[in-house]
C-alpha positions as CSV (number, residue, x, y, z in Angstrom):
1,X,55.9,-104.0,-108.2
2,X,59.4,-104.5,-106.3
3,X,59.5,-102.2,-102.9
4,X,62.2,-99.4,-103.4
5,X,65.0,-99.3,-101.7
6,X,66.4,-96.7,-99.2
7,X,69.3,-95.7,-98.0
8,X,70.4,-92.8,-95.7
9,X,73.7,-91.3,-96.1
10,X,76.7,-88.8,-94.5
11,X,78.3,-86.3,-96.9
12,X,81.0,-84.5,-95.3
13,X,81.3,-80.5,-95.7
14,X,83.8,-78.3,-95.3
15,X,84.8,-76.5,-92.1
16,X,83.7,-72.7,-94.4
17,X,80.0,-73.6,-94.1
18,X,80.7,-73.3,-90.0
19,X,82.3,-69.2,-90.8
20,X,80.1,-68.6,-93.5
21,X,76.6,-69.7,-93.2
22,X,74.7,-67.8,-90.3
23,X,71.8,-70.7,-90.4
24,X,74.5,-73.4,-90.1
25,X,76.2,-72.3,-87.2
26,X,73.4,-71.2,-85.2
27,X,72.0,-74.9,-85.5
28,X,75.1,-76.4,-83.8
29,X,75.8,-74.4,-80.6
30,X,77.8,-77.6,-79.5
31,X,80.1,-77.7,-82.2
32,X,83.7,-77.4,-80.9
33,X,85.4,-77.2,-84.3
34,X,87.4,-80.4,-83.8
35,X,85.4,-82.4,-85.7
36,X,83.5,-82.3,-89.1
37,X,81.0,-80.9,-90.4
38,X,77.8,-83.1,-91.9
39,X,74.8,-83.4,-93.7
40,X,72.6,-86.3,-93.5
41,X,70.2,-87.1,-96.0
42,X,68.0,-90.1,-97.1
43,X,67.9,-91.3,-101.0
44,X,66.4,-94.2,-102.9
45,X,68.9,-93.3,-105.5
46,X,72.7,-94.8,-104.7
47,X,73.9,-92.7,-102.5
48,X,77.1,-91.7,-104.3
49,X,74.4,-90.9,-107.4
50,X,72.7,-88.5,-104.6
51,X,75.6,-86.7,-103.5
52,X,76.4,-85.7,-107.7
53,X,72.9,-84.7,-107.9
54,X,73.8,-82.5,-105.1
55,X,76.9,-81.1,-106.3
56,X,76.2,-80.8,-109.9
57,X,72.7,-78.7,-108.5
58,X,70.4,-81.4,-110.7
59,X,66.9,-80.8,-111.5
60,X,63.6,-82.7,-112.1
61,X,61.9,-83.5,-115.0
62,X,59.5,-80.6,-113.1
63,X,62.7,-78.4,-113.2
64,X,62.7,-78.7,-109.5
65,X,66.3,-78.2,-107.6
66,X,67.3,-81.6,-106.2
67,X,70.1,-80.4,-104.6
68,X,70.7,-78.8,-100.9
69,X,72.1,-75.9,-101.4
70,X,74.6,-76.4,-98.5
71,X,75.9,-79.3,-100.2
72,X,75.7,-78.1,-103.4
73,X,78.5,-75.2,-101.9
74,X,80.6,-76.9,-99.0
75,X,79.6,-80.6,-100.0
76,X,83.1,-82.9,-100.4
77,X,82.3,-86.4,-100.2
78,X,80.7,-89.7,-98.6
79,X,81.0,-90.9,-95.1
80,X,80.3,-94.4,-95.4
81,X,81.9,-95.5,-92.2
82,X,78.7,-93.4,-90.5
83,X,75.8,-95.1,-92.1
84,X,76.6,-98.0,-94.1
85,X,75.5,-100.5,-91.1
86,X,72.4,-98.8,-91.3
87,X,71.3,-99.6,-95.1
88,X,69.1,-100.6,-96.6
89,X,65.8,-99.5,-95.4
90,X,62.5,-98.8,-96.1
91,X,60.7,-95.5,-96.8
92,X,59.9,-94.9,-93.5
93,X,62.7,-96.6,-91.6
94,X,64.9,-93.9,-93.6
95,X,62.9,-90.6,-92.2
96,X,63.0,-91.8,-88.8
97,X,66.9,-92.9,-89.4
98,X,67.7,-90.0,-91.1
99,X,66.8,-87.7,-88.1
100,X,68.1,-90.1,-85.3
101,X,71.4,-90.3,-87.2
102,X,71.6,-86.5,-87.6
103,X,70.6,-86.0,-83.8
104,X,73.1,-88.7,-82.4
105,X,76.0,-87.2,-84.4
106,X,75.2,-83.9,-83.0
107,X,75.1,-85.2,-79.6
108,X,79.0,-86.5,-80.4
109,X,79.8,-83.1,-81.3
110,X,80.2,-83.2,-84.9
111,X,78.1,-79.9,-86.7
112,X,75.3,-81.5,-88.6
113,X,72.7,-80.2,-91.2
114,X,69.8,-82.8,-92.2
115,X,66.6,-82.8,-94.5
């Protein structure tokens, strides 16, 4: 059987998640509003095939919700230029990316969700 395939990947969000979601905001104290706001994920799926499960609020077979709800609401579209060096990876190379991307970009300043 062939080893999936993952990737992790940068959707962009609009500034409205920062005013309008409590959980958000507190999570990014060092957030100066100049930059954007992010979410970072990890998919074995393409990830421009992720972020429309996301936005169209997809289920599983299970009638599980696929989507993050933040992204679902203030997601806008890909980031490339922030991850695509980093694909493609393994399972685990993707959970441990996933967080050290989400953790560096916070550290530049940009407002980040992850998970």
């Amino acid at each position: 059987m062939a080893k999936r395939i993952y990737s992790v990947y940068v959707v962009e969000l609009s500034k409205r998640v920062f005013t309008e979601n409590r959980r958000f905001r507190e999570a990014n104290p060092q957030f100066n509003g100049v930059l954007e706001c992010l979410y970072v994920g990890m998919t074995s799926k393409r990830p421009e095939e992720r972020l429309k499960q996301h936005l169209s609020g997809a289920l599983s077979k299970k009638g599980a919700n696929l989507a993050s709800k933040i992204v679902q609401k203030y997601g806008m579209y890909l980031r490339p230029s922030l991850y695509h060096h980093l694909n493609p990876l393994t399972r685990a190379e993707a959970i441990q990316i996933e967080e050290e991307l989400a953790k560096e970009l916070k550290r530049k300043r940009y407002a980040v969700w992850w998970g």
